[in-house]
Every structure is written in C-alpha cells, then in structure tokens.
PyMOL commands that place a pseudoatom at each C-alpha (Angstrom):
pseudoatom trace, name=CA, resn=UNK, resi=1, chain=A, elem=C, hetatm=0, pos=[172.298, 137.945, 165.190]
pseudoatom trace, name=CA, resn=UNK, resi=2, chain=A, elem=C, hetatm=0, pos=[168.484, 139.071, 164.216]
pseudoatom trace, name=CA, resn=UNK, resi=3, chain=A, elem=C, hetatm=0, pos=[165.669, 136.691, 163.623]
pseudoatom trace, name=CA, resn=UNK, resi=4, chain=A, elem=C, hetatm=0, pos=[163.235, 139.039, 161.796]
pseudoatom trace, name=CA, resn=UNK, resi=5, chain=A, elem=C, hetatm=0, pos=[159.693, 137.389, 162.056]
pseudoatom trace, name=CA, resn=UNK, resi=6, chain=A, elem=C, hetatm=0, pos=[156.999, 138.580, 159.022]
pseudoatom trace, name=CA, resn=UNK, resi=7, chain=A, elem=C, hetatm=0, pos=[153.435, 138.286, 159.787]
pseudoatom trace, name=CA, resn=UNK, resi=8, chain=A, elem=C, hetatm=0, pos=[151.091, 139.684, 157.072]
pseudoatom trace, name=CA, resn=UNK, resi=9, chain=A, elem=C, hetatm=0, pos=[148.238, 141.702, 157.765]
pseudoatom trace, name=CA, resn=UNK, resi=10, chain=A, elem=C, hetatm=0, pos=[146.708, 141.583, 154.125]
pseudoatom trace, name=CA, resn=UNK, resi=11, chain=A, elem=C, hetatm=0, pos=[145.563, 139.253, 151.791]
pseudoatom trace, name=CA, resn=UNK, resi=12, chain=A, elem=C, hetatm=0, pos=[147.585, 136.981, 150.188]
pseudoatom trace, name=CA, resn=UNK, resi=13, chain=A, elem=C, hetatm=0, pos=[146.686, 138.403, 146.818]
pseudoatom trace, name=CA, resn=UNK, resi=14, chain=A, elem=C, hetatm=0, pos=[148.474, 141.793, 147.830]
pseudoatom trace, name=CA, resn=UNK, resi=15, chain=A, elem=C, hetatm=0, pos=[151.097, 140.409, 149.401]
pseudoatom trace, name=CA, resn=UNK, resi=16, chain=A, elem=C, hetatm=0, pos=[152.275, 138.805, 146.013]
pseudoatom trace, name=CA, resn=UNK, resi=17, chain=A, elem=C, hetatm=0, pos=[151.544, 141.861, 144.253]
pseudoatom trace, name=CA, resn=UNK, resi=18, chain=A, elem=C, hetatm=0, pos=[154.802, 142.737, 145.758]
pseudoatom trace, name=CA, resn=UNK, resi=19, chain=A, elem=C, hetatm=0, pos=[156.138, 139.770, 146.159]
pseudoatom trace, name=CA, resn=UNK, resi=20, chain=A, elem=C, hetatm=0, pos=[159.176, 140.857, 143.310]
pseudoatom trace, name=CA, resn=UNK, resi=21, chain=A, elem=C, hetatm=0, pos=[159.842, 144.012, 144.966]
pseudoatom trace, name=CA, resn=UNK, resi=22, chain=A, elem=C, hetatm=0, pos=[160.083, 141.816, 148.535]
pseudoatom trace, name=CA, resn=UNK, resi=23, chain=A, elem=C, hetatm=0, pos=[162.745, 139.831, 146.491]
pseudoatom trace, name=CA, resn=UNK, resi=24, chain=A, elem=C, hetatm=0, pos=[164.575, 142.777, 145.075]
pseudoatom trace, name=CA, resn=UNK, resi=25, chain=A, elem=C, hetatm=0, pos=[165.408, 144.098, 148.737]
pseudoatom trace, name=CA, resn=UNK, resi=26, chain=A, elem=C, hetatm=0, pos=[166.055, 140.914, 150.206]
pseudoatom trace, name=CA, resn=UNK, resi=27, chain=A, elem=C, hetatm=0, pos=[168.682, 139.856, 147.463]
pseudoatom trace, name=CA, resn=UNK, resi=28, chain=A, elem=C, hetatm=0, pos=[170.321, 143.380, 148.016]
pseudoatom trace, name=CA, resn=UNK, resi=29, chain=A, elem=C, hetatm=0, pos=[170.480, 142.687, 152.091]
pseudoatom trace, name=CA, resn=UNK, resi=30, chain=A, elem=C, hetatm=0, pos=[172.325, 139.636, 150.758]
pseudoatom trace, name=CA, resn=UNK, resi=31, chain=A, elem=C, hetatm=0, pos=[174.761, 141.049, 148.516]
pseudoatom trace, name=CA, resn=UNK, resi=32, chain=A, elem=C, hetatm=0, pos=[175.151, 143.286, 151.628]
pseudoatom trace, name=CA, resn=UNK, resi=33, chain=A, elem=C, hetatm=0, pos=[176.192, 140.359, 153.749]
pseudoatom trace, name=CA, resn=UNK, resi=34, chain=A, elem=C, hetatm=0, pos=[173.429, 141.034, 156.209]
pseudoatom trace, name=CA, resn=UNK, resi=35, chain=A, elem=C, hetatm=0, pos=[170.493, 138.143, 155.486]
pseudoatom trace, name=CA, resn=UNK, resi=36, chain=A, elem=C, hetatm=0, pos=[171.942, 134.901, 155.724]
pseudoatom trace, name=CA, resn=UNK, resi=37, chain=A, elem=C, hetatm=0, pos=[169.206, 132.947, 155.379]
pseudoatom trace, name=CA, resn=UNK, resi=38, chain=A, elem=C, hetatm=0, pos=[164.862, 133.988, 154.925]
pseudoatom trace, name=CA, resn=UNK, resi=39, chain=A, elem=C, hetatm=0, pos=[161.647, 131.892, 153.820]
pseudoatom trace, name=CA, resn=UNK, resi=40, chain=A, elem=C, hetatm=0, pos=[157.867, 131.363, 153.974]
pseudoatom trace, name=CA, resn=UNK, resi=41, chain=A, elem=C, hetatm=0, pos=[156.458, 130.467, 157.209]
pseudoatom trace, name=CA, resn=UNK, resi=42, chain=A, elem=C, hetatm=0, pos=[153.965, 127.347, 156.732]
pseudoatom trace, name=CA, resn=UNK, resi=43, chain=A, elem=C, hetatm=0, pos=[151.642, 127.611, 156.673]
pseudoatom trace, name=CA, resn=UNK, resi=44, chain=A, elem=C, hetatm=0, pos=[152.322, 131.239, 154.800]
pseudoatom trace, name=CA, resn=UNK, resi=45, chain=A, elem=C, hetatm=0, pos=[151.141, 133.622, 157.230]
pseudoatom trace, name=CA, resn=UNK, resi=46, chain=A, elem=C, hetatm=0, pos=[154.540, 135.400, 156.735]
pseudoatom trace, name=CA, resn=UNK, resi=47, chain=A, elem=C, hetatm=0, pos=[158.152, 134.542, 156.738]
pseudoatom trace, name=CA, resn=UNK, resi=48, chain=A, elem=C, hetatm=0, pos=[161.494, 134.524, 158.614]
pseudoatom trace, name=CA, resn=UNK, resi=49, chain=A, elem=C, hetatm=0, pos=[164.751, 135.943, 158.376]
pseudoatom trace, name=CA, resn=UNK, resi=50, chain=A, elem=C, hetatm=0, pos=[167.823, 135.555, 159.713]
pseudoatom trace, name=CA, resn=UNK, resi=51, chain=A, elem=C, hetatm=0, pos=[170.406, 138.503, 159.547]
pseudoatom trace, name=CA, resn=UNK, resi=52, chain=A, elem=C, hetatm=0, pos=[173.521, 139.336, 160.875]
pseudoatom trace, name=CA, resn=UNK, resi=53, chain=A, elem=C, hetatm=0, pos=[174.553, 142.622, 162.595]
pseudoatom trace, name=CA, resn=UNK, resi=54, chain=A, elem=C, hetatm=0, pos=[175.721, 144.200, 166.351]
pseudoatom trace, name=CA, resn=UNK, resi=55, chain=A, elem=C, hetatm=0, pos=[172.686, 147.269, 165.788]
pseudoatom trace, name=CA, resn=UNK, resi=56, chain=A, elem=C, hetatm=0, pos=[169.281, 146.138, 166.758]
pseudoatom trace, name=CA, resn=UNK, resi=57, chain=A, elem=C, hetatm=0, pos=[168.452, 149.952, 165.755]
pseudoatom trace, name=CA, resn=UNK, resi=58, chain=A, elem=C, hetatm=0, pos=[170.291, 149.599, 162.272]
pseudoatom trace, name=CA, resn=UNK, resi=59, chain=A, elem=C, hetatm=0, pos=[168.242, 146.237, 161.485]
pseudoatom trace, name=CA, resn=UNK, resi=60, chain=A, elem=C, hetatm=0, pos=[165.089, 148.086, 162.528]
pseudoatom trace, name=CA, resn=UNK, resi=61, chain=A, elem=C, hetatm=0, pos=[165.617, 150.799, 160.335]
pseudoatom trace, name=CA, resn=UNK, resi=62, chain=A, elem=C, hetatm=0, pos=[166.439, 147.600, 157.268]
pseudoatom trace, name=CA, resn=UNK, resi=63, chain=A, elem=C, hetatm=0, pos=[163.453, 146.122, 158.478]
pseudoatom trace, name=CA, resn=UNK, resi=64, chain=A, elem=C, hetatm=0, pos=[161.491, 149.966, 157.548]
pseudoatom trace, name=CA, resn=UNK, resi=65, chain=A, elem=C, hetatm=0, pos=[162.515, 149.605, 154.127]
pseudoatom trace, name=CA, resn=UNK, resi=66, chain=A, elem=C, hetatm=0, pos=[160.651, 146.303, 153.074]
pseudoatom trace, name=CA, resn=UNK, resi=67, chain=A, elem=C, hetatm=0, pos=[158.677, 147.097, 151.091]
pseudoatom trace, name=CA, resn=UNK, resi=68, chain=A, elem=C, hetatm=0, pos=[156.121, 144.465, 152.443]
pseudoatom trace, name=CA, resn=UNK, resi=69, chain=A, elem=C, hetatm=0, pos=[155.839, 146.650, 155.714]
pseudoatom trace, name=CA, resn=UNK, resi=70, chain=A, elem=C, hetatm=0, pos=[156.560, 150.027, 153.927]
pseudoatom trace, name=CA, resn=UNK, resi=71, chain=A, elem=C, hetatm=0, pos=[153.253, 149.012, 151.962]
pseudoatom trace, name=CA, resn=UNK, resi=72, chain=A, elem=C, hetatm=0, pos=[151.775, 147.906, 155.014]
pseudoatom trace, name=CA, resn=UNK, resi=73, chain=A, elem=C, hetatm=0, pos=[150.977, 144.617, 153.896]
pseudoatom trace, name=CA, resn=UNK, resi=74, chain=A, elem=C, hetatm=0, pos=[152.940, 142.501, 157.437]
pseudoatom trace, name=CA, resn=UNK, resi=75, chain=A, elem=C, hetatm=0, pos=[154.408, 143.441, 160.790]
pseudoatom trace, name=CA, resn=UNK, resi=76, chain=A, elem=C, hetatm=0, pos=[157.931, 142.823, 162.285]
pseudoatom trace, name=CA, resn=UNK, resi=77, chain=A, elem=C, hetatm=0, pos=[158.924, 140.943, 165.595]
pseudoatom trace, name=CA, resn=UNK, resi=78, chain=A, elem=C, hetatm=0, pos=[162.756, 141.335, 165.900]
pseudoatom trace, name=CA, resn=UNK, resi=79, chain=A, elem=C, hetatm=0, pos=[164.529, 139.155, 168.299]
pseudoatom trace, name=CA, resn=UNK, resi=80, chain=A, elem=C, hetatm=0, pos=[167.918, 139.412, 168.966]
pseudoatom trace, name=CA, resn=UNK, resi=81, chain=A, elem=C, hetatm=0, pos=[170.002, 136.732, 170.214]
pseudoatom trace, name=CA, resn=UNK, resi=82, chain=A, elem=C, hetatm=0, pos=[173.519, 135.168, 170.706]
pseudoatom trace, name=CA, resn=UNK, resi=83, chain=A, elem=C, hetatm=0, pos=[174.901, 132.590, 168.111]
pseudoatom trace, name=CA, resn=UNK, resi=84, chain=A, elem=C, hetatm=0, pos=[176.825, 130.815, 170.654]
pseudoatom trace, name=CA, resn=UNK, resi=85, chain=A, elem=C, hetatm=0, pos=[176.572, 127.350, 169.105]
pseudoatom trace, name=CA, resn=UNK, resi=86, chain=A, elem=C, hetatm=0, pos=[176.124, 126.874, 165.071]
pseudoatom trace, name=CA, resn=UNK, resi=87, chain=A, elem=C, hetatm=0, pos=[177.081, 124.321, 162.515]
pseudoatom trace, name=CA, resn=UNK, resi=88, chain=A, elem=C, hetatm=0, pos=[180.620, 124.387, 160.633]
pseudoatom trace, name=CA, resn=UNK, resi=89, chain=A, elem=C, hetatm=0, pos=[178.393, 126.375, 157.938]
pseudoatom trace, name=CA, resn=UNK, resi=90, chain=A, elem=C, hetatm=0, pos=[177.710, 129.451, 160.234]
pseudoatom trace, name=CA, resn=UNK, resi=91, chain=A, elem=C, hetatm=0, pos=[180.995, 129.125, 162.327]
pseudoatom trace, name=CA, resn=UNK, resi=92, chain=A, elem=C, hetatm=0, pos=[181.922, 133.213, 160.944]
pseudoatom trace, name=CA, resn=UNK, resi=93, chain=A, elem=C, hetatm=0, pos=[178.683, 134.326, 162.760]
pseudoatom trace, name=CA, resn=UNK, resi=94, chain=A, elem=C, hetatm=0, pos=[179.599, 132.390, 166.302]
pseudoatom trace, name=CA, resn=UNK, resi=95, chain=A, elem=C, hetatm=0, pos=[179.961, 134.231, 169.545]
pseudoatom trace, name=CA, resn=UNK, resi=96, chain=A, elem=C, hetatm=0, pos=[181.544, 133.864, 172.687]
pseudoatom trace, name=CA, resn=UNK, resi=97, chain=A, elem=C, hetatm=0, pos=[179.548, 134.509, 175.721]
pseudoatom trace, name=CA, resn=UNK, resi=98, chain=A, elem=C, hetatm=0, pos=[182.193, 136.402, 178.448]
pseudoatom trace, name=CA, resn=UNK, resi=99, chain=A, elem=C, hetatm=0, pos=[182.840, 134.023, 181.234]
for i in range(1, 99): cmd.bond("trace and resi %d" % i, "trace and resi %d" % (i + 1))
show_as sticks, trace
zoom trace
C-alpha cells in the first residue's frame, strides 16, 4: 500500500485551473481499483492519496501522469508501507507480516 503525499508548488489559482483534469485521472485510478481513498490536505497545501499496489516503480510512473505534477503545479512524497492492521472496510488490502 502507497500513501501518495501532494504538495503544490503554485498558486492556488492554477492549481484549480486543473483541478477537473486532477479529477478525471483520479476517478480513472479508481475505476482501476488502485486509489482507495484521496483528499485535500488542510489546510490545502496539497492532498493525500491512498493506493493500492506491490510496484513502488508502477505507482511512480501513475504518480507521472497527474496532471497536477505533469503541469508542474505540486510534488510527490511516496511512502510505502504494510497494511498489517485495518478496519473490516479495508480487510481485502490487509497483509501478513512473515513471522
């Protein structure tokens, strides 16, 4: 699992400019099955999402294609971790940890 962290680097103005073609790609990475969940940060200095997948490289190459950063209106911090305890929601995205 991916928690993609947005920080923008341009005015707010810009960034919703874009803001529609931002949506576009992030409803397609959820018909994809691979956002499960994304939002403003607040204050909004960015956003968050969190995405599913066993390729760090594969989500950094989704994370290219925003076209928030293709536009180079934010930068990405991508930090990959372990589900290894979720709620009965996210229980198809739990991992085991080898003992």
């Amino acid at each position: 699992m991916f928690i993609l962290e947005l920080t923008y680097t341009a005015p707010l103005d810009r960034v919703d400019a874009l803001l529609a073609d931002h949506v576009a790609w992030l409803d397609a990475q959820y018909e994809a099955g691979t956002f499960i969940a994304s939002g403003r940060k607040e204050p909004r200095d960015g956003g968050v999402i969190l995405a599913v997948g066993d390729d760090r490289t594969a989500i950094e190459r989704l994370a290219a294609t925003d076209p928030f950063l293709v536009n180079e209106l934010c930068t990405y911090r991508i930090t990959e971790f372990r589900a290894t305890k979720v709620a009965p929601q996210l229980a198809a995205f739990q991992e085991q940890l080898p003992r």
